[in-house]
DSSP file (Angstrom, degrees, kcal/mol; ACC not computed):
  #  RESIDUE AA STRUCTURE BP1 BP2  ACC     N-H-->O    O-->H-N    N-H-->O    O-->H-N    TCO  KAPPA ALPHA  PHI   PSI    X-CA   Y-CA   Z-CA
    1    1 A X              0   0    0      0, 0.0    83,-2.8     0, 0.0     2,-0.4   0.000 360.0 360.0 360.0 117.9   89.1   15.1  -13.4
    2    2 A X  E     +A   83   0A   0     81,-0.3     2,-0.3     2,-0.0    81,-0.2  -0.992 360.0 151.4-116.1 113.0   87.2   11.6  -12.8
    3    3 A X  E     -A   82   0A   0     79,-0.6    79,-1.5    -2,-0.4     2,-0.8  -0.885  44.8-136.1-163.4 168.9   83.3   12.1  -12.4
    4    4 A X  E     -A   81   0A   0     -2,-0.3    77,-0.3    77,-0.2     2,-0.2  -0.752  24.0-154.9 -99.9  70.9   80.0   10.9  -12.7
    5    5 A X  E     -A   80   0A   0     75,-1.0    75,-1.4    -2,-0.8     2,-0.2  -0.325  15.5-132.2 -66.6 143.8   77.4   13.2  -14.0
    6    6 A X  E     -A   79   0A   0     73,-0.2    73,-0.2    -2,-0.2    15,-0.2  -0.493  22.7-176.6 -79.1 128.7   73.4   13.0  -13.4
    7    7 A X        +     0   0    0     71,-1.5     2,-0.4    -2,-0.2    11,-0.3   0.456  68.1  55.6-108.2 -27.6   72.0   13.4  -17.0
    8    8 A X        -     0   0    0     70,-0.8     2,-0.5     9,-0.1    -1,-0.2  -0.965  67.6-173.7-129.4 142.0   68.4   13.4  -15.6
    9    9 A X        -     0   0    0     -2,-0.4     8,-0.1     3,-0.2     5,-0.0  -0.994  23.1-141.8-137.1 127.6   67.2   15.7  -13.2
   10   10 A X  S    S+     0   0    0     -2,-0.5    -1,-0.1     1,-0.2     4,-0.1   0.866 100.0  28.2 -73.2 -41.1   63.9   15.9  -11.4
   11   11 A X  S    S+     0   0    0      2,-0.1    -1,-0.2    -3,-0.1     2,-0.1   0.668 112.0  67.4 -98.6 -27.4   63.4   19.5  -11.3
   12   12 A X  S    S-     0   0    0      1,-0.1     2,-0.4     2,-0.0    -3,-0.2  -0.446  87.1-101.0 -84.0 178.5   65.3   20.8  -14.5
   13   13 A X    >>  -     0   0    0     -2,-0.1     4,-3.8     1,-0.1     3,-2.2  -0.641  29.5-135.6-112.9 129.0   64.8   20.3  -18.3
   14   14 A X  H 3> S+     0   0    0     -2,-0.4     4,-4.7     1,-0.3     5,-0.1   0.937 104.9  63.1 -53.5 -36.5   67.2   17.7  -19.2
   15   15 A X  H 34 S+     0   0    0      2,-0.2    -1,-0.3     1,-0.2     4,-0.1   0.424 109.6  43.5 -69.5   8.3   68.3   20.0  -22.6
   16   16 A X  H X> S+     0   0    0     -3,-2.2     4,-3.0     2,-0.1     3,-2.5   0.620 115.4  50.3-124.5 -50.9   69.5   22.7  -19.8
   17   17 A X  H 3X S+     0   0    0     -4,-3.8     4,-1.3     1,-0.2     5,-0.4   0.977 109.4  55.5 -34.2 -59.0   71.4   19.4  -17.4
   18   18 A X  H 3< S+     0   0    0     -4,-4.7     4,-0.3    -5,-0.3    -1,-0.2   0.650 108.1  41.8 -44.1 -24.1   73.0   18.4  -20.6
   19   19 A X  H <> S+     0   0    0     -3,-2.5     4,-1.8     2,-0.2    -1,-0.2   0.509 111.6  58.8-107.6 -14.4   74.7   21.9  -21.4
   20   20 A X  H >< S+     0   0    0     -4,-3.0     3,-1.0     1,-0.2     4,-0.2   0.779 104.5  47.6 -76.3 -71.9   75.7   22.2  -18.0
   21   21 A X  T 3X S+     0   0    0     -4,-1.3     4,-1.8     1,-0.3     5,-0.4   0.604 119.8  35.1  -8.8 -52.7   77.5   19.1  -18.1
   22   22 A X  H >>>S+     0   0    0     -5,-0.4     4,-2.4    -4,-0.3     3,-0.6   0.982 110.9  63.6 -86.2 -56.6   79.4   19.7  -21.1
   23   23 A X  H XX5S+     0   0    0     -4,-1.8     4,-1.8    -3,-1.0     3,-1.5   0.790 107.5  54.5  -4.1-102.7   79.5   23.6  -20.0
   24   24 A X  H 3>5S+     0   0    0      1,-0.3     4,-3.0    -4,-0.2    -1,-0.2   0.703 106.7  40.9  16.4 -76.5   81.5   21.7  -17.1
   25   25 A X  H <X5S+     0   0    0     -4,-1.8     4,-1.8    -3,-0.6     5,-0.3   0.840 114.0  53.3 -88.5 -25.0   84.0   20.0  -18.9
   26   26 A X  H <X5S+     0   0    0     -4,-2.4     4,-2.0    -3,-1.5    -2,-0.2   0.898 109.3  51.6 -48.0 -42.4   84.7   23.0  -21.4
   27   27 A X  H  X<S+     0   0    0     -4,-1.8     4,-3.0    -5,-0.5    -2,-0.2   0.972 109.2  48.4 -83.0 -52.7   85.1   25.1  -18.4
   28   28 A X  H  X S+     0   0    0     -4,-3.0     4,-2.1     2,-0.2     5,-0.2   0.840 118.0  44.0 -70.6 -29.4   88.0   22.2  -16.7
   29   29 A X  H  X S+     0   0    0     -4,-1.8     4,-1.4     2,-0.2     5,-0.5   0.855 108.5  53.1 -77.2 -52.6   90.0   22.1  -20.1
   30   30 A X  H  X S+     0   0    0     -4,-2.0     4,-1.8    -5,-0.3    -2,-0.2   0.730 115.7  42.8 -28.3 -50.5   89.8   25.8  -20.6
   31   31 A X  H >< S+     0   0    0     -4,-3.0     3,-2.1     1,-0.2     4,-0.4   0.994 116.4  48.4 -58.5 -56.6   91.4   26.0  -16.9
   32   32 A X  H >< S+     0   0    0     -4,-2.1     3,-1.2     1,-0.3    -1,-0.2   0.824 104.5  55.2 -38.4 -49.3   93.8   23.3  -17.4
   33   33 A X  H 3< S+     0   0    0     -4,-1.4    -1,-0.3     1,-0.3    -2,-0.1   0.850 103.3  65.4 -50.1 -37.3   95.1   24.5  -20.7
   34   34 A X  T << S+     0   0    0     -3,-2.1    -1,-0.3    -4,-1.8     2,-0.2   0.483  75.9  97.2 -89.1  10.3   96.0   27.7  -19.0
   35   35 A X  S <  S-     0   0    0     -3,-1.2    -4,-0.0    -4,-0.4    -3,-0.0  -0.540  85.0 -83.6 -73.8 144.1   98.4   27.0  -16.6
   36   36 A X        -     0   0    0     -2,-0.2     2,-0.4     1,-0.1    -1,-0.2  -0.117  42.1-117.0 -75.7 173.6  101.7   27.4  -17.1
   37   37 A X        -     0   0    0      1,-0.2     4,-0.3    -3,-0.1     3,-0.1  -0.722  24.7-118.8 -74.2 108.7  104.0   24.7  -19.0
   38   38 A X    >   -     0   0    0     -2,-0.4     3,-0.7     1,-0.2     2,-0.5   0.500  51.1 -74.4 -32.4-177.5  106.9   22.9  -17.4
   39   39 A X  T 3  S+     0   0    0      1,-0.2    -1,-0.2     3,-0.0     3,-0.1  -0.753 120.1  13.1 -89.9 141.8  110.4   23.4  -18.8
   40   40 A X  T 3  S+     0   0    0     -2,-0.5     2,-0.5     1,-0.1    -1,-0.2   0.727  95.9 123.0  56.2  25.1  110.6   21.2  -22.5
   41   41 A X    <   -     0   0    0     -3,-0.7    -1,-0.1    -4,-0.3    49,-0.1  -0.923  44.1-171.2-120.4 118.3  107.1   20.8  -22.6
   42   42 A X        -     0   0    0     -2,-0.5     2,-0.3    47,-0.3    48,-0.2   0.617  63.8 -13.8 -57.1 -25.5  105.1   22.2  -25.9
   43   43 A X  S    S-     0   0    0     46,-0.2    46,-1.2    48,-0.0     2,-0.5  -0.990  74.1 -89.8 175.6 145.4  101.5   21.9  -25.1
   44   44 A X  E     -B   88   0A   0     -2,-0.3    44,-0.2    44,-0.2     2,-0.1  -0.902  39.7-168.6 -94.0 122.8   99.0   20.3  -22.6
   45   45 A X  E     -B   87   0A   0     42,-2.3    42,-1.7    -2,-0.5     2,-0.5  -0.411   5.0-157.6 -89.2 160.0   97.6   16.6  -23.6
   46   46 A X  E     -B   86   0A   0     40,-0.2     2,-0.5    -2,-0.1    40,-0.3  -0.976  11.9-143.8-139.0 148.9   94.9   14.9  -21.9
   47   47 A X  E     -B   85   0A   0     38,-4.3    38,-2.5    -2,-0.5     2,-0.2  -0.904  31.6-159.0-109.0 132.0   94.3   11.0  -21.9
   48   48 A X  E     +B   84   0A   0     12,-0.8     2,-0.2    -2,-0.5    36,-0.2  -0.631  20.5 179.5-115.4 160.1   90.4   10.7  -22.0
   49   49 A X  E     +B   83   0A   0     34,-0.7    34,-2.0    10,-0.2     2,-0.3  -0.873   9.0 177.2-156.7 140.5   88.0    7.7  -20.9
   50   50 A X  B     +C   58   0B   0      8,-1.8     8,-3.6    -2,-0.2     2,-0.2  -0.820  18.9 127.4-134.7 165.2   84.0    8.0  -21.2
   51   51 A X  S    S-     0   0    0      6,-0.3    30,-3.2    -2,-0.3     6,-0.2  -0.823  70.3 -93.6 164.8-179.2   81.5    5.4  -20.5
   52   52 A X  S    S+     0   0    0      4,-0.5     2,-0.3     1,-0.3     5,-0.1   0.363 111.3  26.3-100.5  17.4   78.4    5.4  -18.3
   53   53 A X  S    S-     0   0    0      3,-0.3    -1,-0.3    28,-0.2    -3,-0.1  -0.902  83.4-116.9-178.2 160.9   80.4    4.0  -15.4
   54   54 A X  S >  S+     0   0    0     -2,-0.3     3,-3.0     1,-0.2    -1,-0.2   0.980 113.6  63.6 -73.0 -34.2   83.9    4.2  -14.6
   55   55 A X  T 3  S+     0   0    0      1,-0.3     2,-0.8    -3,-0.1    -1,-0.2   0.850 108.3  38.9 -33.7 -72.5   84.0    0.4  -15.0
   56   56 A X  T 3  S+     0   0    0     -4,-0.0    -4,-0.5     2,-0.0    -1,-0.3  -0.148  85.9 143.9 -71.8  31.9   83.1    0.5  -18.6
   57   57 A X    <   -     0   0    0     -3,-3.0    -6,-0.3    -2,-0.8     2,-0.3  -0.596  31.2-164.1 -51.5 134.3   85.0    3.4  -19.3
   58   58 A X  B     -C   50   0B   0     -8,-3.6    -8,-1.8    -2,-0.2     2,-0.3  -0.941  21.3-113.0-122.3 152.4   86.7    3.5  -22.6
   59   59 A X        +     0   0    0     -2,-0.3   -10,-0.2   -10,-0.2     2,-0.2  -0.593  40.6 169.0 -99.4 142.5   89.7    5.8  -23.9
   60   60 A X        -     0   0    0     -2,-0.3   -12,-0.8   -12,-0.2     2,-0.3  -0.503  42.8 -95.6-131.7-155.6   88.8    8.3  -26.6
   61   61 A X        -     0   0    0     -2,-0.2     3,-0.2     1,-0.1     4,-0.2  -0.401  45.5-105.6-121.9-167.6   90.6   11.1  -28.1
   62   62 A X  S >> S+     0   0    0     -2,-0.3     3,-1.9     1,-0.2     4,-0.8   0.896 115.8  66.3-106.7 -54.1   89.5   14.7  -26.4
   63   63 A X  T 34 S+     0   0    0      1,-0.3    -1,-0.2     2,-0.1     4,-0.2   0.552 100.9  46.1 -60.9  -2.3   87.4   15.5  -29.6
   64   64 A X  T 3> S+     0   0    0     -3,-0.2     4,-1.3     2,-0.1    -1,-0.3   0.432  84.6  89.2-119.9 -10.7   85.0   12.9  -29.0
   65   65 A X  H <> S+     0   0    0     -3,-1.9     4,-1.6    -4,-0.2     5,-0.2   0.830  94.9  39.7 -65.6 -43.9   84.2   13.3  -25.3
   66   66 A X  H  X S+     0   0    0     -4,-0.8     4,-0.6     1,-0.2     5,-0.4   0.992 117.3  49.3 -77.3 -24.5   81.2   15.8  -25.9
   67   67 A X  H  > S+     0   0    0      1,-0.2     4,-4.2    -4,-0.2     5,-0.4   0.980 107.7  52.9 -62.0 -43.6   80.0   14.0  -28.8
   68   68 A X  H >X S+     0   0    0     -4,-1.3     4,-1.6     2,-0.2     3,-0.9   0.920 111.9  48.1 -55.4 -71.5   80.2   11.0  -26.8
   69   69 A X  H >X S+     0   0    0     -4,-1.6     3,-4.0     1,-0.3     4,-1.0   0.790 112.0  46.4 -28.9-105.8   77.9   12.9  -23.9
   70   70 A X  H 3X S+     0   0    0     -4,-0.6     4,-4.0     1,-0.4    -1,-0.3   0.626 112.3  50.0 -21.0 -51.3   75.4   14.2  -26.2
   71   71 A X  H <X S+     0   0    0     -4,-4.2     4,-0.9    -3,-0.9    -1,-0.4   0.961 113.1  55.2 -63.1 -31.3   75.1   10.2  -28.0
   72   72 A X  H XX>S+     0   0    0     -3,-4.0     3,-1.8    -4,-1.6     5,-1.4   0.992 106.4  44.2 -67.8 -48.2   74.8    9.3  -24.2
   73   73 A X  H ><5S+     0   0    0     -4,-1.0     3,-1.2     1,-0.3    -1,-0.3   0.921 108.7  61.3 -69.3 -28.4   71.8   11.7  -23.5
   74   74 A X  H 3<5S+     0   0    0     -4,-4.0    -1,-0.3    -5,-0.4    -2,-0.2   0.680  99.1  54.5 -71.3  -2.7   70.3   10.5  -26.5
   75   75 A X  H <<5S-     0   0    0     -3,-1.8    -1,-0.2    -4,-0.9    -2,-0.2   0.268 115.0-115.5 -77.3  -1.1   70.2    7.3  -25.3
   76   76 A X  T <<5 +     0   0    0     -3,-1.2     2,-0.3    -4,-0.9    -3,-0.2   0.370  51.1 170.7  62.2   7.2   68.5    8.2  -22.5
   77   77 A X      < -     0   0    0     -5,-1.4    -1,-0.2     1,-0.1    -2,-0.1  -0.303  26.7-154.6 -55.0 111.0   71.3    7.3  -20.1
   78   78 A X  S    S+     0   0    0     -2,-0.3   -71,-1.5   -71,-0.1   -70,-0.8   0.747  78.6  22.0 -85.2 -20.2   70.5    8.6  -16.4
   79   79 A X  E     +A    6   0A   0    -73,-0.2     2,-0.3   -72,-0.1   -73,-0.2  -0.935  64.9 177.0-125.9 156.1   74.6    8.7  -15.4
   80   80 A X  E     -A    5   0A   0    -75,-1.4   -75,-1.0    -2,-0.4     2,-0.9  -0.955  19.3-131.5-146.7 134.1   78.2    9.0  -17.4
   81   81 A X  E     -A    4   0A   0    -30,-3.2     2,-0.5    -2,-0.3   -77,-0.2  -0.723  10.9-163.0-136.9 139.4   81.4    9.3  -16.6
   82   82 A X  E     -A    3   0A   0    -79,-1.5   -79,-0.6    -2,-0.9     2,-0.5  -0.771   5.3-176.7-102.5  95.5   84.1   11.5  -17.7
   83   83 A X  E     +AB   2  49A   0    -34,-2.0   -34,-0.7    -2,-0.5     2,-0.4  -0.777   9.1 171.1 -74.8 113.6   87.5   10.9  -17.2
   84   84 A X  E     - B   0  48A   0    -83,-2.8     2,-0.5    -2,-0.5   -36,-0.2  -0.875  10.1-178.4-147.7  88.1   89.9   13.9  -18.5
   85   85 A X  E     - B   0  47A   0    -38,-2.5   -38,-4.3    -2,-0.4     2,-0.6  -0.840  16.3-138.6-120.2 126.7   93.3   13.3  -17.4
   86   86 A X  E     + B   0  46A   0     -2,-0.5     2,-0.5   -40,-0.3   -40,-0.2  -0.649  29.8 156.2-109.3 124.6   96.2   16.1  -18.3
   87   87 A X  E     - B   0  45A   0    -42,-1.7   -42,-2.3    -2,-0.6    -2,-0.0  -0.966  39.3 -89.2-132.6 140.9   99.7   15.2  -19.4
   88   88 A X  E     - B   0  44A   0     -2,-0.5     2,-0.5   -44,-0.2   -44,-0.2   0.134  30.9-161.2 -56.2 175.0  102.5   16.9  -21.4
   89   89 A X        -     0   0    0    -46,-1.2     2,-0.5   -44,-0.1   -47,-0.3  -0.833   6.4-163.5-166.8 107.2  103.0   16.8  -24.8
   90   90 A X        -     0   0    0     -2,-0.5   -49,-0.1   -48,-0.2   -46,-0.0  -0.753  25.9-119.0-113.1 120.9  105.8   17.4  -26.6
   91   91 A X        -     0   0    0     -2,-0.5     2,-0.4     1,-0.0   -49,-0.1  -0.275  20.6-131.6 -64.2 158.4  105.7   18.1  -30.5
   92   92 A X        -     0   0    0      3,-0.0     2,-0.2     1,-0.0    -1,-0.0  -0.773  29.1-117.9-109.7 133.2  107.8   15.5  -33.2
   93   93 A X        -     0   0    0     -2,-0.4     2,-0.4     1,-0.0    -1,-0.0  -0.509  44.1-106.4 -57.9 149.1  109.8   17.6  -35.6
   94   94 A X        -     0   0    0     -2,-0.2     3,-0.1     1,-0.1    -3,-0.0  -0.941  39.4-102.9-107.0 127.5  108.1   16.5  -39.0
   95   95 A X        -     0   0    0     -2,-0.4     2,-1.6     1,-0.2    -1,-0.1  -0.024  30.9-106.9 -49.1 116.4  110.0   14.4  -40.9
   96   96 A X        -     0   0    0      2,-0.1    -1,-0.2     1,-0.1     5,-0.1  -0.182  26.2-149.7 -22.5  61.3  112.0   15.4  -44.2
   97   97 A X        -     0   0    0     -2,-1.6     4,-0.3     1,-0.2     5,-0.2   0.080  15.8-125.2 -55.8 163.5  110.7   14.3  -47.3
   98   98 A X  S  > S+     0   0    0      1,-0.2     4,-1.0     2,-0.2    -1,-0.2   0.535 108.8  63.3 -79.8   6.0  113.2   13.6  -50.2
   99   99 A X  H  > S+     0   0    0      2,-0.2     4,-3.1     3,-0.1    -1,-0.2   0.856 104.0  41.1 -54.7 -70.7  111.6   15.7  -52.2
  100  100 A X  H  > S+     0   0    0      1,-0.2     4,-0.8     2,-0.2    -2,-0.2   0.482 112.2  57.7 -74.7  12.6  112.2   18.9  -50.2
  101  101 A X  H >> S+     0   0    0     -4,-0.3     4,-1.9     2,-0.2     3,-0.5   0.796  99.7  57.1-101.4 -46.7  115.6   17.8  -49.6
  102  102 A X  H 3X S+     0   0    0     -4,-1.0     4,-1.4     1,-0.2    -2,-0.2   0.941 109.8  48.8 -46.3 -45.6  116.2   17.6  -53.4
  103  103 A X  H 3X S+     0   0    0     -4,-3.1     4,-1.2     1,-0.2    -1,-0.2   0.900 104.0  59.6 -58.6 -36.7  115.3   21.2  -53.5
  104  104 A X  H <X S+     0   0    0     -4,-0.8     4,-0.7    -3,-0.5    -2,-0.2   0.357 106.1  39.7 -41.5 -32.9  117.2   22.0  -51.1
  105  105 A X  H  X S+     0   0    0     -4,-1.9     4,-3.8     2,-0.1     5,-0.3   0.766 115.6  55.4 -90.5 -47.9  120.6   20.9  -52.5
  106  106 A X  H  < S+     0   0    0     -4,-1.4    -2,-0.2    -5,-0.5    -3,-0.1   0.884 107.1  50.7 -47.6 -41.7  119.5   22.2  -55.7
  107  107 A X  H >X S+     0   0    0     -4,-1.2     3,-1.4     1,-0.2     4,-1.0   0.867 115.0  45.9 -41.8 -46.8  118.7   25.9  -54.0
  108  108 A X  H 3X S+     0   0    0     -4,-0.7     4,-0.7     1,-0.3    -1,-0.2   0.852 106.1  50.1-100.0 -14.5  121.9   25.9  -52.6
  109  109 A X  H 3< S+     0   0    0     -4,-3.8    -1,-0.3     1,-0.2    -2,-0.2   0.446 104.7  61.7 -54.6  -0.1  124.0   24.9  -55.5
  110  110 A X  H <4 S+     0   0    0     -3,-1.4    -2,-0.2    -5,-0.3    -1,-0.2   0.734 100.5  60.9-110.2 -31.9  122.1   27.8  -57.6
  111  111 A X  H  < S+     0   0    0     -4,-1.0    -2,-0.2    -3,-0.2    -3,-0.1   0.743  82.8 106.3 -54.1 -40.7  123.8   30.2  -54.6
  112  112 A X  S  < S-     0   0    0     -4,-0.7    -3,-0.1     1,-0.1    -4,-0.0   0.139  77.5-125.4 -59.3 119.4  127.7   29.2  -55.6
  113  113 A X              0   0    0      1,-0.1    -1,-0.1     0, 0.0    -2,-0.1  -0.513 360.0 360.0 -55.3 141.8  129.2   31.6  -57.1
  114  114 A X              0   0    0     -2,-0.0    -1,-0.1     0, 0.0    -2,-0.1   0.507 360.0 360.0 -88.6 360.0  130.7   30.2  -60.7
């Protein structure tokens, strides 16, 4: 999704523009998320970019896009745009510590029969 939303609106209350807008982009992950997932793919990513024009777009993390909206409308800013871009995302195994691995031998030496 790349577009430019109107933040001020001649005939609406700006507080009711503002929720659609983010309303809006709730509504495009919620669809996204729910499609299904290739083969080997965990989870849906998205690579995000805000700014008040796509020129000055900058890349954020997904949790920061409405906050970002909201600091824009408290600036008074009459456009933004929201870039929301969806990619797979595949989880990292989490690394062993030596800790649990020392438990681990110990566990299973406590198993041997004597």
């Amino acid at each position: 999704m790349r577009k430019t939303y109107r933040l001020q609106a001649e005939a609406r209350h700006p507080d009711r523009v503002l929720d659609a807008v983010k309303h809006d982009v709730r509504k495009y992950l919620k669809r996204e998320r729910r499609r299904l997932l290739p083969e080997g793919v965990d989870f849906w990513d998205f690579d995000c970019k805000f700014g008040l024009t796509a020129e000055t777009a900058q890349s954020l993390h997904l949790s920061a896009v409405i906050p970002s909206i909201d600091a824009a409308a408290k600036e008074q800013a009459a456009h933004v745009y929201v870039e929301i871009i969806t990619t797979h995302g595949k989880r990292k195994p989490k690394p062993v510590a030596a800790a649990d691995e020392t438990l681990l031998t110990e566990e299973a030496e406590d198993d041997l029969p004597e």
